[in-house]
TIZATI-653919 format. One record per residue (C-alpha): x, y, z. Coordinates in steps of 0.5 Angstrom, whole numbers, padded with zeros to 4 digits, always signed. Example, Ala and Ser with C-alpha at 12.3 -4.5 7.8 and 13.67 -1.06 7.14 Angstrom:
2
+0025-0009+0016 +0027-0002+0014 
This chain:
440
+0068-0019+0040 +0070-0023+0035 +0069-0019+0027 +0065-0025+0024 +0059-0023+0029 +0060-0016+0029 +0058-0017+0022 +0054-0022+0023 +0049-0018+0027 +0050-0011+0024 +0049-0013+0017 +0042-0017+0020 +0040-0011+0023 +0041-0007+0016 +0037-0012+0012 +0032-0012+0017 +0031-0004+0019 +0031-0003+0011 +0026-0008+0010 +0021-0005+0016 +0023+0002+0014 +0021+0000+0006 +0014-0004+0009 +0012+0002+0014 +0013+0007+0010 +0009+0005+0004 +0004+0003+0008 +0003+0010+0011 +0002+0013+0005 -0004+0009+0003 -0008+0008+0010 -0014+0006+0006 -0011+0001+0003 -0008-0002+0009 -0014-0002+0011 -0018-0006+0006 -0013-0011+0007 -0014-0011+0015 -0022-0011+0013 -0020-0018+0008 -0016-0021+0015 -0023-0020+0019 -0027-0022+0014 -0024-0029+0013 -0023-0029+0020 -0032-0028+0022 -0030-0022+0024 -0031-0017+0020 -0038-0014+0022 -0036-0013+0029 -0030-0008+0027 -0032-0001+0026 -0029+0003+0020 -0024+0007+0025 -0022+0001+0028 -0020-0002+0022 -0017+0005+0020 -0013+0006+0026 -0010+0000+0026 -0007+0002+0019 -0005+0007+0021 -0001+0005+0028 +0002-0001+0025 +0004+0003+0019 +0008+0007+0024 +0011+0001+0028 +0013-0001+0023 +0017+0005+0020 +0019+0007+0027 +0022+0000+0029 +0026+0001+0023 +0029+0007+0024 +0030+0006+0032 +0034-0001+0030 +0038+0003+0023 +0040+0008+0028 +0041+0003+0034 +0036+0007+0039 +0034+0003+0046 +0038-0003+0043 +0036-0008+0048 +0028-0006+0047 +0028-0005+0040 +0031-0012+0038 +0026-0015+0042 +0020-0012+0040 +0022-0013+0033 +0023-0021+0034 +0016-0021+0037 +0013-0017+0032 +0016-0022+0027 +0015-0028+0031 +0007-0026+0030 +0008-0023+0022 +0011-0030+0020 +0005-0034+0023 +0000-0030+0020 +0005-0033+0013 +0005-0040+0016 -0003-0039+0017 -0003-0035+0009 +0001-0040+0006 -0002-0047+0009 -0010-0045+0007 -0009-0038+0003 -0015-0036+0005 -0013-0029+0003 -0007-0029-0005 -0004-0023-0003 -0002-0022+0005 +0000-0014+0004 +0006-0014+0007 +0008-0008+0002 +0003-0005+0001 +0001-0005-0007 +0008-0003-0009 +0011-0010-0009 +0006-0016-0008 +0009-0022-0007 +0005-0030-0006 +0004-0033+0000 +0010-0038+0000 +0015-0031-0002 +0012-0028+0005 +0014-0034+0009 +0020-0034+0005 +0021-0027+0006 +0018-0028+0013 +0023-0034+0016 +0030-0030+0014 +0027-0024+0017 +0026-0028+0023 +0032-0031+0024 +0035-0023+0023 +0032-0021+0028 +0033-0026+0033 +0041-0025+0032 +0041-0018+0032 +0037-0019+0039 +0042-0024+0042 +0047-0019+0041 +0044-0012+0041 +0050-0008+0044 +0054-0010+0038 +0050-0006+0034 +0054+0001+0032 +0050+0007+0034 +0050+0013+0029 +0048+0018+0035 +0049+0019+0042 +0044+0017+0047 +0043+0024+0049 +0041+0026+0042 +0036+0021+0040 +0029+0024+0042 +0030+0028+0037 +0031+0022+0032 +0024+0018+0036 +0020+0025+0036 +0021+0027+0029 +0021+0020+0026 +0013+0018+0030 +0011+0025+0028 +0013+0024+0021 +0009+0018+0020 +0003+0020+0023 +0003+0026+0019 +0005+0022+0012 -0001+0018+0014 -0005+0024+0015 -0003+0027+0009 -0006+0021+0004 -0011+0020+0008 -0014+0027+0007 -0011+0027-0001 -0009+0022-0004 -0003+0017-0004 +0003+0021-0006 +0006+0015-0009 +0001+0012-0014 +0003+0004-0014 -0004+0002-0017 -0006+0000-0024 -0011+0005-0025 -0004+0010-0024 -0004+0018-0027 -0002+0016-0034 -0005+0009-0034 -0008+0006-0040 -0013+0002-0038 -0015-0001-0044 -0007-0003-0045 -0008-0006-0037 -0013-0011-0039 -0010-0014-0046 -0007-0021-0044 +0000-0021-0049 +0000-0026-0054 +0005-0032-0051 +0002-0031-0045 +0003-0037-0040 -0006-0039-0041 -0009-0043-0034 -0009-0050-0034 -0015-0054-0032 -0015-0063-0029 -0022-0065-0030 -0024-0072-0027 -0031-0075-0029 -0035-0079-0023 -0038-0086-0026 -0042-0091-0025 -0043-0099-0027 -0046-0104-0023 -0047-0099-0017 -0040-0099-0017 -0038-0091-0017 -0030-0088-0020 -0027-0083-0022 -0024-0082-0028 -0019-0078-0032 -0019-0076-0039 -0013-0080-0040 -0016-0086-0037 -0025-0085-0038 -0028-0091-0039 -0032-0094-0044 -0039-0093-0045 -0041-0099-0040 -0040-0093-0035 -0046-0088-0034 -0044-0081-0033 -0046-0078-0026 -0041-0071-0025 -0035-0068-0027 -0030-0063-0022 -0026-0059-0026 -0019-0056-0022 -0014-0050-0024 -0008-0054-0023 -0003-0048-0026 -0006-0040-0025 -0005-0037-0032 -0002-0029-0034 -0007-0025-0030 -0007-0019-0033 -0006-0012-0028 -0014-0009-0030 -0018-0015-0031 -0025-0014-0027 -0026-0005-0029 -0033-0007-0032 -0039-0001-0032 -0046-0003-0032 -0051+0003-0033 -0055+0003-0027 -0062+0006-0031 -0062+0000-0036 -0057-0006-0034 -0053-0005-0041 -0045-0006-0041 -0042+0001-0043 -0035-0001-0041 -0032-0002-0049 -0036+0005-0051 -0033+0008-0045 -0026+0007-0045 -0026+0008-0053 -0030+0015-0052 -0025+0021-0056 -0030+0025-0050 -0027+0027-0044 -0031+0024-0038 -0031+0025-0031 -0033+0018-0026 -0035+0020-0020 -0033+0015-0016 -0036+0012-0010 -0035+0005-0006 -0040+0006-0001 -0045+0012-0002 -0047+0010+0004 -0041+0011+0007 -0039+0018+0002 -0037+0024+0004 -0043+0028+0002 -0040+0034+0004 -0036+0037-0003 -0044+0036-0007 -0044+0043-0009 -0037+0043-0012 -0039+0037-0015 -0045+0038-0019 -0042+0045-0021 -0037+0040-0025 -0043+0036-0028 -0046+0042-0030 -0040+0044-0033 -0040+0037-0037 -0047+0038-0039 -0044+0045-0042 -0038+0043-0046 -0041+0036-0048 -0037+0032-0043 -0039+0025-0041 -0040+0025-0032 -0042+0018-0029 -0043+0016-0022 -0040+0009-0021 -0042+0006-0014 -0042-0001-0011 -0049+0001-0008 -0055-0001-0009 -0061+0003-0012 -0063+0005-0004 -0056+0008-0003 -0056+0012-0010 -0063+0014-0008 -0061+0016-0001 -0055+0021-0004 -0059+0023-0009 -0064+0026-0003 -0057+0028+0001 -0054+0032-0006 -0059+0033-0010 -0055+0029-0015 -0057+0029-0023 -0052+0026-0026 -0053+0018-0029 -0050+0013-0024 -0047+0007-0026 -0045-0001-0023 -0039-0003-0021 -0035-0007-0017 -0033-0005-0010 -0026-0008-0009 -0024-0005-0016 -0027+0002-0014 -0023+0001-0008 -0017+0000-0012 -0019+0006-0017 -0018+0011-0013 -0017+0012-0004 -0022+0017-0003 -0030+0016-0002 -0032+0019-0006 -0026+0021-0011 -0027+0024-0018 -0023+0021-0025 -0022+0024-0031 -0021+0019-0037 -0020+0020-0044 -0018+0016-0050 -0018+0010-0044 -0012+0013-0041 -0013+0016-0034 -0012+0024-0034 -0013+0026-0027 -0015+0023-0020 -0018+0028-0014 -0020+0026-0008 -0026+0029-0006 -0022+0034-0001 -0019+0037-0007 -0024+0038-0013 -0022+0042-0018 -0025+0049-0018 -0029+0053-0023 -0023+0056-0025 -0019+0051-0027 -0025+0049-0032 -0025+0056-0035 -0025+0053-0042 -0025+0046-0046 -0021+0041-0043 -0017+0041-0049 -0015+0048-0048 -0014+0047-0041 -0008+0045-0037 -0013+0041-0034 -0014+0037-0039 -0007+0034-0041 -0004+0028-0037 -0002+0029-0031 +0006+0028-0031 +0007+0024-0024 +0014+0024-0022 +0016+0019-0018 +0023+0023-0018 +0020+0029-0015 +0017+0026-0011 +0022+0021-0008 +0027+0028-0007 +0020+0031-0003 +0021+0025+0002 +0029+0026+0002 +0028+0033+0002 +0023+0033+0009 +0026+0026+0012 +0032+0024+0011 +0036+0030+0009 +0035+0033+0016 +0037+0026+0020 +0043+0027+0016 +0044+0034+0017 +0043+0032+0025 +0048+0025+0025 +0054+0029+0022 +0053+0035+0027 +0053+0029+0032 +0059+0025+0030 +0062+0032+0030 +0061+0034+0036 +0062+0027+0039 +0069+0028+0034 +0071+0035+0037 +0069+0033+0045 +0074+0026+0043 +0079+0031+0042 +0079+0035+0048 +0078+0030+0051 +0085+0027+0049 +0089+0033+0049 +0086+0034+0057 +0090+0028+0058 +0096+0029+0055 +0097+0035+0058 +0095+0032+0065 +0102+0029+0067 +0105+0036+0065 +0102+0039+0070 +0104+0034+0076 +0111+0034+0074 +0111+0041+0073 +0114+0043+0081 +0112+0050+0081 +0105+0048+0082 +0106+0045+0089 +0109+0052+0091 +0104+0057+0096 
């Protein structure tokens, strides 16, 4: 075997299973973002309707978990030969779905990690060919990849690993996502988020004019438009370059009972104000309503702002408020970034000053003991600190360290058998030279 393959197909191996391991794992902590994205793929496919919500859902949830898994078994070099060919197939299948993207762009972000890295669709073919041609290497040769566990112990490494997923999965589902890579994250400044910084690169537009004279129809351009002989028919206007898009460019609320815009009025309020958040009422979990009109009630004692923010029509909001005996306003907005703001349905939101305090998810509302006071008086009430440190150590702490603690104990082991093993032989030839142990 010669050095420059061995490399060759472990430093493959390494980038790939890494890549994976990243790609599913930020999609297991939030299922209901991957499965917008897979509801996007129908819907541009014409098959959006005919795919039930926990279809879409389920299939969030086992791809994130192939994907993490795959990663795994490969870094740790688990059932080499059907490990290697699964990830070829399912590269095979992930860089056509990049060649489709990229030729017709039926959809600008292709998901791939989640919103914790968005990449254009040219940068997911690019992203996708390398880790093709990975693949394919590392599943020309899988017996050159090195393990990092015996045979004998690798169930533990596969049980643990699917069980982990599925269980992160599970976890943000009921809750929140425990990393929150969105724009409207704990913290957030949402009038910040919308502002375009000055210099910022701004769209470029190329116009062409449809002109007729004599029957005789043209296009022109502004650098060529002809003179007034010609008569005006149409004009088509193209974005030739997108300009800077900023992070928040589509959080507009609408009062529902008057049409009026209160989106400035709102995000510039000193107040507190609770947003109830709902994509779908249709669709809203209705099961916490009693806790949630406890809090309504709450705001109207202390002063607080609460709305209802829904994408639902009046039939919707008409059909909870029968289902929850709801008093409080509702207002319009768009689903998509509903769907953004928070992954619960529904989810609850506590702005200040335009800056996100809190997020709960539904599973999670705060209790009335909690709200014991003004918010301003109330732990409750200041920012949140989201640690992305902590919650990286957790994930260490409940994955990595105890596949760690299993491989050292592995190689030792192995280690101290090797050993044995050679003083056994060492000391074979002593004993059949030795004459007195062919005496009776």
């Amino acid at each position: 075997m010669s050095k420059f393959r061995y490399i060759a197909v472990n430093l493959c191996r390494f980038v790939l299973s890494l890549t994976l391991i990243f790609s599913g794992y930020v999609k297991a902590i939030d299922p209901l973002g991957t499965q917008y994205k897979i509801q996007d793929y129908a819907q541009v496919l014409g098959i959006g309707s005919l795919l039930p919500d926990w279809s879409t859902l389920t299939a969030s949830v086992l791809l994130s978990a192939t994907e993490f898994c795959l990663g795994i078994f490969l870094l740790f070099a688990i059932h080499r030969r059907v490990v290697s060919r699964l990830c070829v197939v399912l590269m095979v299948v992930m860089t056509l779905i990049s060649i489709w993207l990229w030729l017709f762009d039926p959809v600008s972000d292709c998901g791939c990690f989640g919103d914790a890295l968005v990449l254009t669709n040219g940068q997911t073919l690019l992203k996708n060919v390398v880790l093709l041609c990975a693949a394919i290497v590392v599943c020309r040769w899988p017996l050159v990849m090195v393990r990092f566990i015996s045979r004998s112990n690798q169930w533990i490494v596969v049980n643990y690993t699917l069980l982990f997923t599925l269980l992160s999965s599970v976890y943000c589902l009921y809750d929140l996502p425990l990393i929150d890579f969105r724009p409207y994250h704990t913290g957030a400044d949402i009038r910040e988020g919308m502002t375009i910084p000055e210099g910022a690169p701004q769209p470029e537009f190329d116009t062409t004019f449809i002109m007729e004279k004599d029957g005789e129809r043209r296009e022109f351009t502004l650098a060529d438009y002809p003179d007034s002989t010609w008569t005006f028919i149409d004009s088509k206007t193209v974005m030739t370059k997108k300009g800077y898009v900023p992070p928040i460019h589509d959080f507009s609320i609408t009062r529902q009972s008057d049409g009026e815009d209160i989106t400035d009025s709102l995000l510039a309020s000193k107040d507190y104000t609770f947003l109830l958040i709902s994509p779908s009422l249709e669709h809203a979990s209705d099961s916490d309503f009693g806790e949630i009109d406890q809090i309504y009630e709450y705001c109207t004692d202390h002063g607080y702002g609460f709305y209802g923010l829904t994408a639902s029509g009046e039939k919707g909001i008409e059909r909870w408020r029968e289902l929850t005996g709801a008093e409080y306003p509702f207002c319009q907005a768009d689903g998509t970034t509903l769907k953004t703001i928070i992954r619960s349905n529904p989810g609850l939101l506590l702005l200040h000053d335009g800056k996100v305090v809190r997020k709960w998810s539904h599973n999670f509302l705060p209790r009335l003991t909690e709200l014991s006071g003004r918010l301003e008086e109330l732990p409750i009430g200041q920012i949140a600190q989201d640690h992305l440190a902590r919650k990286i150590a957790i994930i260490l702490m409940w994955f990595v360290l105890p596949l760690t603690v299993l491989t050292v104990a592995d190689r030792l082991w192995a280690w101290t058998r090797w050993l044995r093993r050679r003083k056994s032989r060492k000391q074979s030839p002593k004993r059949q030279d030795n004459p007195t142990t062919n005496k009776h």
